[in-house]
N, C-alpha and C positions, 0 to 999 in steps of 0.2 A: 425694823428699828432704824431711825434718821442715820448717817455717819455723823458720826465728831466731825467739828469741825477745827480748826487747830486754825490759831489766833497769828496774825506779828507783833512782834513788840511795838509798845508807839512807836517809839525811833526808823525801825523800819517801819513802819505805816505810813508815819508823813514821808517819806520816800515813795513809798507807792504810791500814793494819793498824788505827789509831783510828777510822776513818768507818767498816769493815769490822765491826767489834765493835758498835761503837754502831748499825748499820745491821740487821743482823742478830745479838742476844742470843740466846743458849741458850733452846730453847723446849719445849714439852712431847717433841718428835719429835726431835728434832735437837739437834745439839751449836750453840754457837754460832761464829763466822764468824773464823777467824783464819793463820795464815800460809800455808795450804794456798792461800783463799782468795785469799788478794792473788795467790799462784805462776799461779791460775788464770785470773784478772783480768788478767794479765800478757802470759798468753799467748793469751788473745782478744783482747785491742786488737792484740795485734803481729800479727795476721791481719788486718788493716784499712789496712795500709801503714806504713813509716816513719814514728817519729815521733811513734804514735799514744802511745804510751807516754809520750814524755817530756813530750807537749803535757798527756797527764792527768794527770802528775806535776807540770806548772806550777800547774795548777786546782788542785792537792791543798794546793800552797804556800799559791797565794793565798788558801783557805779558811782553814787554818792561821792564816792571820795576821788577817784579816779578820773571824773569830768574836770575838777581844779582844773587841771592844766590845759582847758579848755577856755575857762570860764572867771581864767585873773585870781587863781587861788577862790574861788567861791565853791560850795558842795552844790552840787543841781539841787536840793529840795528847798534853798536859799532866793535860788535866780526868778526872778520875775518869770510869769507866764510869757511871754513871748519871746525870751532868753534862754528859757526853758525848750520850749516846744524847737524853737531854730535849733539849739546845740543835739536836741536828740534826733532830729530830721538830720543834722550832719552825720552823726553816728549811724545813722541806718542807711544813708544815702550813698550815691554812686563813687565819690570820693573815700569814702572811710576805706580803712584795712578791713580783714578778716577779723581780728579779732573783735573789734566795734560791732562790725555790722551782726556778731554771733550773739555778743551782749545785748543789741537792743535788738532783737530777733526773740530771743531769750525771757527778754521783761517784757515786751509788750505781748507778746503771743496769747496769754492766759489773759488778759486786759482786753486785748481784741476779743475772744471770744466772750468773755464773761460779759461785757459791756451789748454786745448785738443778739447776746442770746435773751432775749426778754423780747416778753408777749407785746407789749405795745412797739416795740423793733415790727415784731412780724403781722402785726394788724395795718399800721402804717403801709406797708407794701401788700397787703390784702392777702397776709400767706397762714398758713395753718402751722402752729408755732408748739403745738403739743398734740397729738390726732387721741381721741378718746378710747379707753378699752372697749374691745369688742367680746362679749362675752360668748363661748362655742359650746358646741355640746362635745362631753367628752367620748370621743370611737370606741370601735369593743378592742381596737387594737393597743389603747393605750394600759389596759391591763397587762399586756408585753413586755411594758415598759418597768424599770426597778431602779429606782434612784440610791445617788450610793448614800445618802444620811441614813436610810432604812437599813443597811447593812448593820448588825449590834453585832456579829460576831465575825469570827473567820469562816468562810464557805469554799467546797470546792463541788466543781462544776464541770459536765462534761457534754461532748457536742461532737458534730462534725468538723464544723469549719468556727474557728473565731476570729474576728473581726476588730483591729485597731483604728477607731476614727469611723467617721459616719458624712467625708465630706464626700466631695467627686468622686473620689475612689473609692473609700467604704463603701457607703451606703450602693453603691453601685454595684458591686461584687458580691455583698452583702445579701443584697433583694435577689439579682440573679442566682444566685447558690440557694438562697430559699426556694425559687420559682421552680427548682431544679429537684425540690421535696429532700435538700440535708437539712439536717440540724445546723444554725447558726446562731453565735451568739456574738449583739454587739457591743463593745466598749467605746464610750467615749466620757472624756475625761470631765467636758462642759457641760452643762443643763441644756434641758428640752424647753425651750422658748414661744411661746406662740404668739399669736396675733395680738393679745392683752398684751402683751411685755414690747409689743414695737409700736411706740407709741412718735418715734421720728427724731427725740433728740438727739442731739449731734455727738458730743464727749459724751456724754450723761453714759450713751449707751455702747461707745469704744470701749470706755472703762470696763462695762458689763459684758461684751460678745467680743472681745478682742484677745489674742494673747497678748499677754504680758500688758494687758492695759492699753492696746495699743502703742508701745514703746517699744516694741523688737525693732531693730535696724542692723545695718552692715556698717562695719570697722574696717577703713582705707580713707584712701585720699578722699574721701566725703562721707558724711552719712546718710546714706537712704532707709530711711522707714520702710518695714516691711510689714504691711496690716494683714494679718492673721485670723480667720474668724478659731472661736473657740468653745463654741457649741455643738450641740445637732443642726447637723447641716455641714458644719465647717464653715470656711468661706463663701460656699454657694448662699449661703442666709443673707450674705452681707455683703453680695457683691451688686453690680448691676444688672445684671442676667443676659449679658452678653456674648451671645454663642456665634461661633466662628468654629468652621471644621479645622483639621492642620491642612493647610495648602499645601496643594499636590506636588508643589517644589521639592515643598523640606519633606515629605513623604518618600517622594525617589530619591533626597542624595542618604537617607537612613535605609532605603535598600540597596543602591550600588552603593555607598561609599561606605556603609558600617556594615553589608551583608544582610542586613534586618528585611530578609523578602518579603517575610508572612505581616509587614507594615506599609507596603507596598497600597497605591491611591484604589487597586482597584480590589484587592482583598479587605483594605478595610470600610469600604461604602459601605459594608452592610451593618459594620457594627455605629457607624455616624447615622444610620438611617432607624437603628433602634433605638438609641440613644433620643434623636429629634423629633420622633413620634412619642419614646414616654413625655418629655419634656414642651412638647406642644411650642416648638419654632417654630416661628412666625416674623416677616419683617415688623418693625416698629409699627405703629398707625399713626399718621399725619396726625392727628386729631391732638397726641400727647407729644409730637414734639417740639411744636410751639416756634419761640425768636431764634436761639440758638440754631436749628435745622434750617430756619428762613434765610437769615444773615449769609451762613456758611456756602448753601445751595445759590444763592445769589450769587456771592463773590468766585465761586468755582465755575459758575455757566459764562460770567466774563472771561475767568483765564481758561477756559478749555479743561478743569481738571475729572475727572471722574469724583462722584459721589452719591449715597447711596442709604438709605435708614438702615439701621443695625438690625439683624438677628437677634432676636432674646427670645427667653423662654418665661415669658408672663404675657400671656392670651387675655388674661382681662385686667390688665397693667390700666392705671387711671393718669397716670402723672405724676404721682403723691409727690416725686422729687427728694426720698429720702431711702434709696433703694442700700445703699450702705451702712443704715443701720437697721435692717428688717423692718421688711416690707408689711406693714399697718394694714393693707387691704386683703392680703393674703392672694395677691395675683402672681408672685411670684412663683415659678414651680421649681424652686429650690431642692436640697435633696430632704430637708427637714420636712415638705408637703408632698414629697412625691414616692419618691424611693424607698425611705423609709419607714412610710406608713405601708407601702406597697410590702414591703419585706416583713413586717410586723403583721400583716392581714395574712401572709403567705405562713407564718407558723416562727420566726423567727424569735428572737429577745434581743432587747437592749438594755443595758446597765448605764444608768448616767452617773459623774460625777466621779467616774472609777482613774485610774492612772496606770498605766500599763508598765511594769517595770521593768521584768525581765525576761526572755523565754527560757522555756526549759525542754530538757532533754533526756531522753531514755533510749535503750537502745543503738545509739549513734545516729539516731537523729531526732527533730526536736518536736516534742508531743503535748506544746501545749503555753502558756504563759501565769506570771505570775505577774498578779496587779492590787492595788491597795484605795480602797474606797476614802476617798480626799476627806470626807466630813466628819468620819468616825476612826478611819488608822487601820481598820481591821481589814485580813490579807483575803484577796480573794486569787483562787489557783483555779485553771481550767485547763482541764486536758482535752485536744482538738488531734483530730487527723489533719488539719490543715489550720496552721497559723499565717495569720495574714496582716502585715503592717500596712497600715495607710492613714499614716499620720501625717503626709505629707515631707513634702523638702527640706524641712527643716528640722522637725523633730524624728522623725522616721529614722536618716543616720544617727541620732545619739542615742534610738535607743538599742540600734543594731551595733552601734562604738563600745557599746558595754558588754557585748557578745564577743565569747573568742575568736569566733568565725571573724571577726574584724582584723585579725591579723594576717590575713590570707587574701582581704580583699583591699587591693593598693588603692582600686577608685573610689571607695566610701567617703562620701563626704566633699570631695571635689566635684567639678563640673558644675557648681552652679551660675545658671543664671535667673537673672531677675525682670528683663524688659524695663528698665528705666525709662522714668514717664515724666515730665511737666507740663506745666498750663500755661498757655495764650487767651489772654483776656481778652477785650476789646469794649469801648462807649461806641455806642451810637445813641441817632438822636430818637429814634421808634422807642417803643416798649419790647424787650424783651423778654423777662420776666424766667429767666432760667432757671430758676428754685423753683419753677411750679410746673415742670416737665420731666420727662426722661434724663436723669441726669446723663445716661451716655445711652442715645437712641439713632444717632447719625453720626455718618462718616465720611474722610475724603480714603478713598482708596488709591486714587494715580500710584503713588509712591511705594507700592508692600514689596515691588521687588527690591526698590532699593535698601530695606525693612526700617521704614519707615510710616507709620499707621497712626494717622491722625482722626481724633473720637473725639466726642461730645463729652464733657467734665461739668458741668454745672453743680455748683455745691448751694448747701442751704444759708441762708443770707449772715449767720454767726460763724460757720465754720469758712465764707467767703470771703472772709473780713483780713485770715491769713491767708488767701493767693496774693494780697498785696505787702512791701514790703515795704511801703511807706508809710510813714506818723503822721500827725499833724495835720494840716489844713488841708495836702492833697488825699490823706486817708478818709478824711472827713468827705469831702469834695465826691473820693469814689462810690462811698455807701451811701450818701443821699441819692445818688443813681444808679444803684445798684440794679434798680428796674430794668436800665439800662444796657447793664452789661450782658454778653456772651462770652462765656468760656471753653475752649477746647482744649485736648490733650494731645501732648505729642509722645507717641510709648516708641521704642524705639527697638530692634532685633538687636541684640548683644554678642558681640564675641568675646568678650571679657569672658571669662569663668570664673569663680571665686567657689568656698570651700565653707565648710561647717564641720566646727571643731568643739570639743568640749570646754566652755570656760569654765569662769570661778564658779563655786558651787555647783557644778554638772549642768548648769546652763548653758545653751549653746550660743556660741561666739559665730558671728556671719561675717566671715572676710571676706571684700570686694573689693576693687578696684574699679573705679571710670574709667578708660581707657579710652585712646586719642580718636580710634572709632566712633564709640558711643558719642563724643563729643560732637564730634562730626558731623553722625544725624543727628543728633539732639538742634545742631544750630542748625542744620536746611531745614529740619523741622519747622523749626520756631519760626523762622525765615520763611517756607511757604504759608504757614498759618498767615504773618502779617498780611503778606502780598491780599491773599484770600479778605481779610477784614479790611485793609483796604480799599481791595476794587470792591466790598459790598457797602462802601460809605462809613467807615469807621471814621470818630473823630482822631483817636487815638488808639493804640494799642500797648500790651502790659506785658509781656514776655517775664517768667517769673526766673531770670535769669540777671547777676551781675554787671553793670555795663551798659545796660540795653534795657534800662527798664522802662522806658519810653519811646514808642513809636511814632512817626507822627505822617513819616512822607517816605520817599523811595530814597532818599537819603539817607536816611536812618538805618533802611533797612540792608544798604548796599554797607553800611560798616559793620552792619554784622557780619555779612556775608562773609567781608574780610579778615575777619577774627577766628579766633578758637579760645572760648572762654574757660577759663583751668575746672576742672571738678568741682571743685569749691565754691564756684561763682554763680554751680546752680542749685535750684530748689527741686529736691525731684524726691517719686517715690518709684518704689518697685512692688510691683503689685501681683507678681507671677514666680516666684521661686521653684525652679525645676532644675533635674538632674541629678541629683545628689549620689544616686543608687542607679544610675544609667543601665539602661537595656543593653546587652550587645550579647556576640556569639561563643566570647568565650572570656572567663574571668583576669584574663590581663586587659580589655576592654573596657569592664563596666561591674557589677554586682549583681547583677538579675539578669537569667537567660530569657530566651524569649518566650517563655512559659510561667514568668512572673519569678521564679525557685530563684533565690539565693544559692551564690554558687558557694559549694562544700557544705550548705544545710538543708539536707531531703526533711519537706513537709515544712519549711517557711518562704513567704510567698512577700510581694511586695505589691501594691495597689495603691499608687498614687501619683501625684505630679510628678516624686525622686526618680522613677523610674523610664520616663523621658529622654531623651538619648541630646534632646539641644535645645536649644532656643526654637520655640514656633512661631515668633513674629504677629501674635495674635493672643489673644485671649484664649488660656488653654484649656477651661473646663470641658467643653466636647472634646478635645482632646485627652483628657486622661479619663474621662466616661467610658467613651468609645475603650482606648486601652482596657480601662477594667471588666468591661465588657465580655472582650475578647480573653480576659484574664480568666474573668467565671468560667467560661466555656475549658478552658485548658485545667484546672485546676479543678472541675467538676468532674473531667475525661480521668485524671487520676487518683481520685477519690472512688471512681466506679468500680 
């Protein structure tokens, strides 16, 4: 069935329709931005939930009235198109305060995308704008499978080992504990997605495989989005398949410095070397990584810097260029195609759609959980010799916060980090053509000891439309050459920590801080990126930073250098949350011993990024694989 779409009132509409025109003018490519656009704007918010509409139609007012004293007592849906588009280019531009540049951040963001996401947008640059369903045969493994809508009554159910989550760490633990011939059974809260269901759109399908919609973020001096997958798979479905083992660095200071031997570079080679053979890594192939790898590899063999195509685990990876909203070709070996089908062939089960609520206890210690099937209400109980959370950094402590055991353990829910990440653009005069590559297939490596790790970020031509944070004629100006552009990321090693706390309605609250660190690499980041697009012939460069949004010469680049721009001033995401429930040797430490056990509850177990002892300066999924790995093994020794 279609969604509703939820309407603005005229009043707010000619408001839209005015930020919509001034936002986006008629440009060499393209028509300019008008009723179609607002219909379309309309109806992406009302995929976001109730509401979302009329709360943007409030913004819309208040900007309306708010510009006055901009614009001689006039409302912006009044001002002439060119009075228009100038005053909202000041508001988004390097002069405005914080509050401005949030507002027109705010209004234009759903206007940008809704406006570049149309088929004739992506035919124009020769790109594939919707990828067609693929129809599959269904496995004998998928009889395994039990969705919670089928659930009509309350069930209880019993096993060896049960399994919270089916990403990196589930499905991981999961299939090893099967292959191991126990009883497992897995829960995850999100639907089984296949190949027909990724068909490449951008929102369309955040909304659909994301938690919370895609809107989960951190609360501090700025806000980082933190994207979530919320499926089978987890985040493996929806990420870019970028494997990276944990650097032998941070390996040795978690055996000398936290005691963690048995994590030590050379006990766990074996469990990264099983892990990289289910998974079939392999460096990138030349073939799909296109301008973005050319550009970069240019301007790094002028400055001397080292770089290198990325590791992933998609062996017959084509390019699609839309690896973050699942992968349409099915070449990604995510844990949804790999593990656990693998663990479903081995004898296991999976419940989809189910929500894990509480564990429970007999005995004095805990035998099992209790969870409620989202589509019908109805409870399902299972009793396990071994319960095992791996819901990840974020959900993982709250659902252990609801447990008494939580008053015992001081580090639940602290320690985390995130690896804060933004994007360096850049025009040249070649074809690029980054949407229709690896979105993150190459890197510069020089800088990881500094933890600083600069990757390939190329997004699809709609959802590109926000790395830039200008209106008007230069926004117009960059998506006619969007061909053009190269995009890389700068993700950065964090010592900040931040915490996950229960908010309002037993949602969790993600408190961070940026800290004068993070800042720090964040700007040499960005800073080497320029240098890099520079010596490869950049006309300009786009730093999605405050201050600096325009590069152009070694001038430019030397005022960054001398700056430290506040938290605020940047555009970033976090795409790695670990820690939460830290590994360590004894429970004033961390939460989880080195056998996975929660400390003071025999027989619950933890599998996932939470259990991470730091920051890894990398893309962590071989890193909490390999962990669960080595988890199964321990957790199978005392099950025997």
């Amino acid at each position: 069935m279609p969604e509703a779409v939820e309407r603005l009132p005229d009043a707010a509409r000619a408001i839209a329709l005015a930020v919509a025109r001034a936002a986006i003018p008629a440009g060499a490519r393209f028509p300019g931005a008008g009723e179609r656009t607002i219909d379309r704007t309309e109806r992406l918010l009302s995929g976001f939930g109730q509401r979302t509409v009329s709360r943007w139609g409030s913004l819309l007012t208040v900007f309306d009235n708010t510009t006055r004293a901009w614009s001689r007592g006039r409302a912006f849906s009044h001002l002439p198109a060119d009075e228009a588009e100038a005053l909202l280019s000041r508001w988004a531009s390097e002069d405005a305060d914080i509050a401005r540049r949030t507002m027109a951040l705010a209004l234009t963001a759903p206007i940008k995308v809704a406006y570049y996401d149309d088929a004739a947008v992506y035919r124009e640059f020769n790109s594939t704008w919707r990828w067609a369903a693929v129809a599959t045969e269904s496995p004998r493994w998928k009889a395994q499978v039990t969705a919670g809508d089928t659930v009509t009554g309350d069930i209880d159910l019993e096993c060896d080992a049960v399994v919270v989550g089916t990403g990196a760490g589930g499905a991981v633990v999961a299939c090893e504990l099967a292959r191991k011939g126990l009883a497992v059974l897995m829960l995850e809260e999100g639907d089984y997605h296949g190949r027909a269901d990724f068909d490449g759109r951008g929102l369309e399908n955040v909304r659909r495989f994301y938690r919370g919609k895609g809107t989960m973020g951190t609360v501090g001096n700025t806000f980082i989005p933190l994207p979530m997958g919320r499926m089978v798979g987890g985040s493996t479905a929806v990420n870019t398949a970028t494997c990276w083992r944990t650097p032998d660095w941070v390996l040795d200071r978690w055996a000398h410095d936290e005691g963690l031997r048995e994590l030590s570079p050379d006990r766990m080679a074996p469990y990264f070397e099983r892990v990289e053979r289910e998974l079939q890594v392999a460096p990138s192939g030349e073939k799909i990584l296109g301008g973005p790898a050319r550009v970069v590899a240019r301007g790094c063999d002028v400055l001397g810097y080292s770089h290198m195509p990325l590791m992933r685990n998609a062996p017959d990876c084509d390019g699609a260029g839309v690896c973050d909203y699942g992968c349409p070709t099915g070449a990604k070996r995510s844990t949804d195609v790999s593990y656990v089908p693998s663990a479903l062939s081995g004898g296991a089960q999976l419940m989809t759609g189910v929500r894990a609520d509480r564990v429970l206890r007999e005995g004095g210690r805990v035998s099992g959980l209790e969870a409620t099937a989202l589509a019908t209400g109805k409870r399902v109980r299972v009793r396990a010799r071994a319960t095992i959370l791996a819901g990840g950094a974020i959900m993982t402590p709250m659902m252990l916060g609801r447990d008494p055991v939580a008053k015992r353990l001081a580090w639940l829910g602290r320690n985390l980090s995130i690896h804060p990440a933004t994007t360096v653009s850049a025009l040249f005069d070649e074809e690029i053509r980054g949407y229709a590559t690896v979105p993150q297939g190459y890197c510069v490596d020089e800088f990881r000891r500094e933890g600083i790790l600069l990757m390939g970020a190329s997004a699809p031509i709609d959802m590109g439309a926000n790395m830039f944070a200008f209106t008007g004629r230069k926004l117009v100006d960059l998506m006619d050459a969007y061909d053009r552009i190269a995009s890389f990321g700068v993700m950065v090693d964090d010592e900040t920590r931040g915490r996950v706390v229960a908010g309002a309605g037993g949602r969790p609250l993600i408190l961070y801080r940026l800290g004068r660190i993070e800042r720090e690499r964040l700007r040499r980041g960005v800073e080497i990126m320029a240098r890099v697009y520079l010596a490869a012939g950049a006309r300009e460069v786009y730093p999605a930073v405050h201050g600096h949004r325009t590069i152009r010469d070694a001038g430019d680049i030397s005022r960054l250098a001398a700056s430290l721009p506040a938290a605020s001033d940047w555009l970033l995401t976090g795409f790695h949350p670990l820690g939460t429930c830290r590994m360590a040797t004894s429970p004033d430490r961390g939460v989880v011993s080195t056998d996975h056990q929660v400390f003071g509850a025999e027989g619950l177990f933890v599998a996932d990024g939470s259990v991470v002892p730091s920051s890894v300066g990398v893309n962590p999924q071989v890193t909490i694989m390999a962990m669960s790995t080595r988890a199964a093994d321990r957790i199978a020794a005392k099950l025997s």
